[in-house]
PDB file as gemmi writes it, atoms N, CA and C in Angstrom:
CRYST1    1.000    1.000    1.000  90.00  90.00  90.00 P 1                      
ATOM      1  N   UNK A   1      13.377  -7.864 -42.275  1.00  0.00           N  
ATOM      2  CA  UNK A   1      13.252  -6.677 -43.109  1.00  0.00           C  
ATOM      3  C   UNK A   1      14.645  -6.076 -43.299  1.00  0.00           C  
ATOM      4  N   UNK A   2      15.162  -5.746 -44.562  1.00  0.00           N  
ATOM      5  CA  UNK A   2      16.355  -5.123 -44.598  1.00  0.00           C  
ATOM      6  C   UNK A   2      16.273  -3.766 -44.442  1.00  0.00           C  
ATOM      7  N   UNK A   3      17.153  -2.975 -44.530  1.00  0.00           N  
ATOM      8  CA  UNK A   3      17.532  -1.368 -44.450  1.00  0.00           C  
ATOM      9  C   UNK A   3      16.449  -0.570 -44.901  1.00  0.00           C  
ATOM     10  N   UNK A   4      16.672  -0.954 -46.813  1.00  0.00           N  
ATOM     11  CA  UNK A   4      16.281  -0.049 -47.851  1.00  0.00           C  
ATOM     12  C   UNK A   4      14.050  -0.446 -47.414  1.00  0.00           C  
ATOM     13  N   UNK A   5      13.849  -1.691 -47.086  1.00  0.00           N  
ATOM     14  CA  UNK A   5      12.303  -1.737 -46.439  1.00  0.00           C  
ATOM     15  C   UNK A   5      12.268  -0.778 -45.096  1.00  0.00           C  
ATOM     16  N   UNK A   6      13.215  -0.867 -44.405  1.00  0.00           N  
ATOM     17  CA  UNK A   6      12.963   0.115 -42.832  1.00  0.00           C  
ATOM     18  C   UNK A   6      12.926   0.842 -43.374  1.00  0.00           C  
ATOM     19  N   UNK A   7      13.795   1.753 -44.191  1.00  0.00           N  
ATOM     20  CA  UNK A   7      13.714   3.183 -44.580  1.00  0.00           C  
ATOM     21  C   UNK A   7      12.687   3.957 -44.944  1.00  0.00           C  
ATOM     22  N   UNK A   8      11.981   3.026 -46.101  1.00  0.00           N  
ATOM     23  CA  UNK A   8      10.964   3.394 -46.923  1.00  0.00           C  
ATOM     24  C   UNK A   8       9.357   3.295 -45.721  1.00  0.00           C  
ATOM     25  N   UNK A   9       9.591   2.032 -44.830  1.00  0.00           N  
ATOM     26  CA  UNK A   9       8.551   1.784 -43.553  1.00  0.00           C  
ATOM     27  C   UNK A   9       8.393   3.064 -43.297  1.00  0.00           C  
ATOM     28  N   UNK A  10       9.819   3.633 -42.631  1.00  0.00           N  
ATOM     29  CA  UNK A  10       9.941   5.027 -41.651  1.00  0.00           C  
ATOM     30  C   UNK A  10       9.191   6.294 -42.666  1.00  0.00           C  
ATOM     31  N   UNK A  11       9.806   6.665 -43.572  1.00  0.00           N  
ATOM     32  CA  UNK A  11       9.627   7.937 -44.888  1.00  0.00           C  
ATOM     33  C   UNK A  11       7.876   7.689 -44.855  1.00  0.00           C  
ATOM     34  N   UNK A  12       7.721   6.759 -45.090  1.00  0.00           N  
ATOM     35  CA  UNK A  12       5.627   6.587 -44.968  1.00  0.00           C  
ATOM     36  C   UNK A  12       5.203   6.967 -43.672  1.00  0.00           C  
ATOM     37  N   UNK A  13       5.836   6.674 -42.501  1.00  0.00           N  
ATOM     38  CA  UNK A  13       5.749   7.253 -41.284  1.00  0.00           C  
ATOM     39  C   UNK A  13       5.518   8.889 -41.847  1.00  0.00           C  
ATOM     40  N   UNK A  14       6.413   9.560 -41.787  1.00  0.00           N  
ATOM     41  CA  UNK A  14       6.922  11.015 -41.501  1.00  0.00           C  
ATOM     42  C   UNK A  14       6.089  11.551 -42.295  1.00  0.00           C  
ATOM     43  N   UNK A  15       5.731  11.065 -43.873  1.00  0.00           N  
ATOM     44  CA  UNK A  15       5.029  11.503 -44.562  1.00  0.00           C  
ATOM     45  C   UNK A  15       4.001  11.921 -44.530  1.00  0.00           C  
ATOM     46  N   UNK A  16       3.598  10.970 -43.906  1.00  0.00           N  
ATOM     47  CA  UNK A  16       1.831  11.344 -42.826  1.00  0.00           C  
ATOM     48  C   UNK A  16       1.267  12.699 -42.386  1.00  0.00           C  
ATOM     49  N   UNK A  17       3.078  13.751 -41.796  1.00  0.00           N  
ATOM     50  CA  UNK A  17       2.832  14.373 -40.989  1.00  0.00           C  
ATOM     51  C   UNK A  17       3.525  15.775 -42.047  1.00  0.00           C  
ATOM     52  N   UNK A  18       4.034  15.483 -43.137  1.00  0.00           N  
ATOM     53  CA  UNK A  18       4.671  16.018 -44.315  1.00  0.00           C  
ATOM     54  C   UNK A  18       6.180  16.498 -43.499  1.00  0.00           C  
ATOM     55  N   UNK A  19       6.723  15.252 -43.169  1.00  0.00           N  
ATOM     56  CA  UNK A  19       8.287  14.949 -43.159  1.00  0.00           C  
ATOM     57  C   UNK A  19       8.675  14.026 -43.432  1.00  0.00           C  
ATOM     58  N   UNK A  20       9.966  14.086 -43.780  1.00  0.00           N  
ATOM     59  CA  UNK A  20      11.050  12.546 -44.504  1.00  0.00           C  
ATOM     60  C   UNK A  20      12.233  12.401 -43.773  1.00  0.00           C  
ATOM     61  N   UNK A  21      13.081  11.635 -44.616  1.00  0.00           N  
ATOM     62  CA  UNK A  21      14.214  11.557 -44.382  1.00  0.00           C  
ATOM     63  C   UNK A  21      14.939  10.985 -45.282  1.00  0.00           C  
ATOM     64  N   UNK A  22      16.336  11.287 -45.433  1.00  0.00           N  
ATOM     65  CA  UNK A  22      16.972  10.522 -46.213  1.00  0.00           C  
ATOM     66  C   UNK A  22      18.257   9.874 -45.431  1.00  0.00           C  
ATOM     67  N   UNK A  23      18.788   8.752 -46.290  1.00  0.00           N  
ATOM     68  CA  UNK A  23      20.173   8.625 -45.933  1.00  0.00           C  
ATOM     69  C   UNK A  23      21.201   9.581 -46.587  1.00  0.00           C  
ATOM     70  N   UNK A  24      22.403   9.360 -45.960  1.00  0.00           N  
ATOM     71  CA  UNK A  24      23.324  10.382 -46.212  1.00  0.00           C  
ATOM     72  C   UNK A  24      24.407   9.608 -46.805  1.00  0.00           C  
ATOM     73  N   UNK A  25      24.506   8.510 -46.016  1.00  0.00           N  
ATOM     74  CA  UNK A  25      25.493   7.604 -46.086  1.00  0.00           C  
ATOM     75  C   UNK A  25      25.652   6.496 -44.946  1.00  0.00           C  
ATOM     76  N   UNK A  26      26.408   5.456 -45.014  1.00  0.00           N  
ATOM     77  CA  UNK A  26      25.936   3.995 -44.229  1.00  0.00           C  
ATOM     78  C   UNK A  26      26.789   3.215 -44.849  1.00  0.00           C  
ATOM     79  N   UNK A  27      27.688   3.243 -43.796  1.00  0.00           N  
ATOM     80  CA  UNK A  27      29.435   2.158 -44.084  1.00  0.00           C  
ATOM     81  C   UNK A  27      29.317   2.465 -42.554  1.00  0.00           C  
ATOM     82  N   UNK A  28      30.341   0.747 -42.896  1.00  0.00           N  
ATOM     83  CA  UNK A  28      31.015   0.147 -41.373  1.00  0.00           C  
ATOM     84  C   UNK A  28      29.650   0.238 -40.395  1.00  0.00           C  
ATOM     85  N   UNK A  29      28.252  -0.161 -40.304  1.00  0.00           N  
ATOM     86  CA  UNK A  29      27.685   0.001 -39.605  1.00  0.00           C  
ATOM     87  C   UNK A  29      26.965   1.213 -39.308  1.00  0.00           C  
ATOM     88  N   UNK A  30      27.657   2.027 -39.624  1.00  0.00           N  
ATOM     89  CA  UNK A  30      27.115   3.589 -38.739  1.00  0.00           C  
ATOM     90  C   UNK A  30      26.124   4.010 -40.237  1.00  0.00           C  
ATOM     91  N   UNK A  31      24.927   4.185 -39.685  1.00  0.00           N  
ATOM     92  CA  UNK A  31      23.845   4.995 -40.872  1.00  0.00           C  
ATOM     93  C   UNK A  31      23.299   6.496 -40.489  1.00  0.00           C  
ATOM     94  N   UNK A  32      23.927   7.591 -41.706  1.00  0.00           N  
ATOM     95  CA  UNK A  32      23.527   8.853 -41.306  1.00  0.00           C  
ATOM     96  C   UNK A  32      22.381   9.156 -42.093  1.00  0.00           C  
ATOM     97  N   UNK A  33      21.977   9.529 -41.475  1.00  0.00           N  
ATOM     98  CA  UNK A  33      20.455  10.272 -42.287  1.00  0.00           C  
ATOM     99  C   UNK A  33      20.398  11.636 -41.660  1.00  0.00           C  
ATOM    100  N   UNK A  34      19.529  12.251 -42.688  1.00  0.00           N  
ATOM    101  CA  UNK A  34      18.891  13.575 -42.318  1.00  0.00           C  
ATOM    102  C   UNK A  34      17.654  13.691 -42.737  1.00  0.00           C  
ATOM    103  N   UNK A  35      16.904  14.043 -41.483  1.00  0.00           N  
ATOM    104  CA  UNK A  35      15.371  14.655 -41.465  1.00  0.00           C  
ATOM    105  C   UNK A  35      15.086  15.965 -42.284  1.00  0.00           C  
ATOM    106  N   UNK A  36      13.847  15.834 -42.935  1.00  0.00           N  
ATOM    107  CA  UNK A  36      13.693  17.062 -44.139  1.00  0.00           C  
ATOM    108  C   UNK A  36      12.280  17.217 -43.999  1.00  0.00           C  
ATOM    109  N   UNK A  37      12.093  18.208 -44.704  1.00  0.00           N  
ATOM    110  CA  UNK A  37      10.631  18.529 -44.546  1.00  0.00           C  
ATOM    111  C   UNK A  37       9.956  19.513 -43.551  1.00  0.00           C  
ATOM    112  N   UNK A  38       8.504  18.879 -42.639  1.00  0.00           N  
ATOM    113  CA  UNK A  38       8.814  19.510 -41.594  1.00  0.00           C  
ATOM    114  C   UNK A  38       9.486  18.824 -40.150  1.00  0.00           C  
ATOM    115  N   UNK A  39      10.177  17.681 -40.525  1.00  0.00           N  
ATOM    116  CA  UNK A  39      10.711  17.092 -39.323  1.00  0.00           C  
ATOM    117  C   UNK A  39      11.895  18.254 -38.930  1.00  0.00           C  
ATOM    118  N   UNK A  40      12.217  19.278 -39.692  1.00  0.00           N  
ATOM    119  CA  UNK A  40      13.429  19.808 -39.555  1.00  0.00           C  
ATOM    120  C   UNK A  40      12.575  21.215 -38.728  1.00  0.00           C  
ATOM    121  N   UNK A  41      11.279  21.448 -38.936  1.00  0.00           N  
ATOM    122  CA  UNK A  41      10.977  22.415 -37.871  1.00  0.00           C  
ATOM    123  C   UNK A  41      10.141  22.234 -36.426  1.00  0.00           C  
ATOM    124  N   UNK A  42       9.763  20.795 -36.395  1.00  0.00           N  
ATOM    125  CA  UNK A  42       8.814  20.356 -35.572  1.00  0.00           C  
ATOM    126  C   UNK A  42       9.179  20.253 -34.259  1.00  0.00           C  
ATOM    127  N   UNK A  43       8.962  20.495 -33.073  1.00  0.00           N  
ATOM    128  CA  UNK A  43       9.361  20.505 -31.942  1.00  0.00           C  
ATOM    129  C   UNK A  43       9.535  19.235 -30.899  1.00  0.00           C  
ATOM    130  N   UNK A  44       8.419  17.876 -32.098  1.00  0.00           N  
ATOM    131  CA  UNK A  44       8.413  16.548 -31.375  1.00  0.00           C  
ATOM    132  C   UNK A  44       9.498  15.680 -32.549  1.00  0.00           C  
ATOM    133  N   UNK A  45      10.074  16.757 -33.239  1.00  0.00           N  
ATOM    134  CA  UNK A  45      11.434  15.564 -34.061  1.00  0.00           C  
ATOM    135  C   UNK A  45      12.538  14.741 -33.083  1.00  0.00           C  
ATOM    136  N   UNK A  46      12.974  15.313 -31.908  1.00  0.00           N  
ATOM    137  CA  UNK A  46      13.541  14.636 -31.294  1.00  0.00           C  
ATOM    138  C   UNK A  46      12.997  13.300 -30.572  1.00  0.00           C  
ATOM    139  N   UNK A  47      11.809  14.041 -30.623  1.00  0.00           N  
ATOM    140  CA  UNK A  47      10.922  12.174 -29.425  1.00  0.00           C  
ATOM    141  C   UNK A  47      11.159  11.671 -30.733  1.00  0.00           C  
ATOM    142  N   UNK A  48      10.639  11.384 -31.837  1.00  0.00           N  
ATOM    143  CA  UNK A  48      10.478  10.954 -33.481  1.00  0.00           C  
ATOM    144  C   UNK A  48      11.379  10.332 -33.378  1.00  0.00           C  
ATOM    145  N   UNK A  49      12.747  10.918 -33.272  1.00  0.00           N  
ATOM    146  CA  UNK A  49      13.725  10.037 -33.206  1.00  0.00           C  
ATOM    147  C   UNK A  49      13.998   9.501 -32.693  1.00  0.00           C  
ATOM    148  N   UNK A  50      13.850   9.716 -31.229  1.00  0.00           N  
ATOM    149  CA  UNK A  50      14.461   8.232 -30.733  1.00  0.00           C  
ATOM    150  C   UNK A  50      13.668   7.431 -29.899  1.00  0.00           C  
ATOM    151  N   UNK A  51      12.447   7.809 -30.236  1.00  0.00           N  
ATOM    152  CA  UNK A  51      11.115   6.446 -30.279  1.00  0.00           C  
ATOM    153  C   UNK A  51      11.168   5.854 -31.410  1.00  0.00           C  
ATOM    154  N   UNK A  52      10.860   6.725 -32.301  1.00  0.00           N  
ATOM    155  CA  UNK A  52      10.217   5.844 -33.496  1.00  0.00           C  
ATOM    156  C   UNK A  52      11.416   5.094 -34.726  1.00  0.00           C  
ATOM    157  N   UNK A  53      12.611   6.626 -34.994  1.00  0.00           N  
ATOM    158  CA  UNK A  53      13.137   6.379 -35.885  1.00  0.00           C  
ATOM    159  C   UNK A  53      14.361   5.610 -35.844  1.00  0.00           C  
ATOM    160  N   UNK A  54      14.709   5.669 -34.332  1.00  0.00           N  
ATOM    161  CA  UNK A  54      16.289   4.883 -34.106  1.00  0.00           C  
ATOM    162  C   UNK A  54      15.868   3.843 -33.743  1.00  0.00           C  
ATOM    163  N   UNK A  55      14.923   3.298 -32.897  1.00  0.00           N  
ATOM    164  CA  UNK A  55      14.010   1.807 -32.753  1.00  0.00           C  
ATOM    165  C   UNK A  55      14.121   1.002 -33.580  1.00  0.00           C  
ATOM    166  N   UNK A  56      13.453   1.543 -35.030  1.00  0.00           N  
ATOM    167  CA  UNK A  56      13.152   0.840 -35.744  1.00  0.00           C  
ATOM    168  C   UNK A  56      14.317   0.441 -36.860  1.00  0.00           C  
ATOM    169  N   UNK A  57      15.167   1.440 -36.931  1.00  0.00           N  
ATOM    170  CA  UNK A  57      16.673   1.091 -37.508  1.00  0.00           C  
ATOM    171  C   UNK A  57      17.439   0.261 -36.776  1.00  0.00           C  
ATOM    172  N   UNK A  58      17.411   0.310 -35.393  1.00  0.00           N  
ATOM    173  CA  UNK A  58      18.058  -0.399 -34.796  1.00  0.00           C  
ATOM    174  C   UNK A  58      17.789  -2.204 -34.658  1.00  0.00           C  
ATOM    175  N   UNK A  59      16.374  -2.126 -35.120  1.00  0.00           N  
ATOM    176  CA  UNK A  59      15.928  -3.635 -35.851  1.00  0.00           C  
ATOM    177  C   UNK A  59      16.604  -4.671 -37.111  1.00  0.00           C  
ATOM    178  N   UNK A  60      17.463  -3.444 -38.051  1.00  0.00           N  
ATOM    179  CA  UNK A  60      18.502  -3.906 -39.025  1.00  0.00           C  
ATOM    180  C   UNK A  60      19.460  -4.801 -38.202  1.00  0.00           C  
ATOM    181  N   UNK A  61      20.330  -5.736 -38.137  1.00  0.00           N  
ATOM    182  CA  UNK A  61      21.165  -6.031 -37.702  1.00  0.00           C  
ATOM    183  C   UNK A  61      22.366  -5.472 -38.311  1.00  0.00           C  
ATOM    184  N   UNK A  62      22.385  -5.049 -39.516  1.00  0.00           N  
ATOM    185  CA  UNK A  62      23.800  -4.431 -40.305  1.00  0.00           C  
ATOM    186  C   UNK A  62      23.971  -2.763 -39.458  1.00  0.00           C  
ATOM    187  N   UNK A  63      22.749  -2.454 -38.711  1.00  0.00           N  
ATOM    188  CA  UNK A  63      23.170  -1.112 -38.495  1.00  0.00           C  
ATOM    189  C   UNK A  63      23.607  -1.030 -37.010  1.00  0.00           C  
ATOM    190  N   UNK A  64      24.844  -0.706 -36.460  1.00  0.00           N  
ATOM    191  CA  UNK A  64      25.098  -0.530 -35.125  1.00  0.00           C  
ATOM    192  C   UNK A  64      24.789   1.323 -34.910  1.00  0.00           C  
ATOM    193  N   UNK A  65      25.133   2.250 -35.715  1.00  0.00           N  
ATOM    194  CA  UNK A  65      24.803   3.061 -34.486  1.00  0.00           C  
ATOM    195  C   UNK A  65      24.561   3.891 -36.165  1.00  0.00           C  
ATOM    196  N   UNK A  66      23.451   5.303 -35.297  1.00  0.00           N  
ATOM    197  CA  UNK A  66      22.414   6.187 -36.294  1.00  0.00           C  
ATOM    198  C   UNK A  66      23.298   7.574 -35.470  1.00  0.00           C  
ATOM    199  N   UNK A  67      23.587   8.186 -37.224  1.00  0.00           N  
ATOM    200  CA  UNK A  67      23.850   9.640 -36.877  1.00  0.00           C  
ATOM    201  C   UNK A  67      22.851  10.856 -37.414  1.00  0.00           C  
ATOM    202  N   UNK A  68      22.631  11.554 -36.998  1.00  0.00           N  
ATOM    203  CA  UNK A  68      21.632  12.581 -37.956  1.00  0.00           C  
ATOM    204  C   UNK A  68      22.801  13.682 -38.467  1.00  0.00           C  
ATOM    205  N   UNK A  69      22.577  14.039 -39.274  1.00  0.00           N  
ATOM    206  CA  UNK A  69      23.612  15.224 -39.750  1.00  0.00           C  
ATOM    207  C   UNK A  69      22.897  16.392 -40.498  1.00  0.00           C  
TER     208      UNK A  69                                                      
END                                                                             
């Protein structure tokens, strides 16, 4: 699965719960995204992330490391 399929995988995730995400930008490896919606007020966005959302990015091989901004 490439990037732009994880991404869209994840965004159907969040959506569920009426949150997203986008990328920001993604050179040299490093991919930033930012959580929107209500991932930006929810109190389980941090488990989100790094169960569900850095896991499954981290399945890309082009991506070495996830920033949120």
């Amino acid at each position: 699965m490439n990037l732009d399929e994880k991404i869209e995988e994840l965004r159907e995730i969040l959506r569920r719960d009426r949150g997203d995400l986008e990328v920001v930008d993604f050179k040299d490896g490093i991919l930033k995204i930012r959580l929107l919606g209500m991932c930006t007020k929810c109190p389980f966005s941090q488990i989100t992330l790094s169960e569900v959302i850095k896991k499954k990015l981290k399945e890309v091989p082009e991506v070495k490391e996830i920033e949120v901004v």
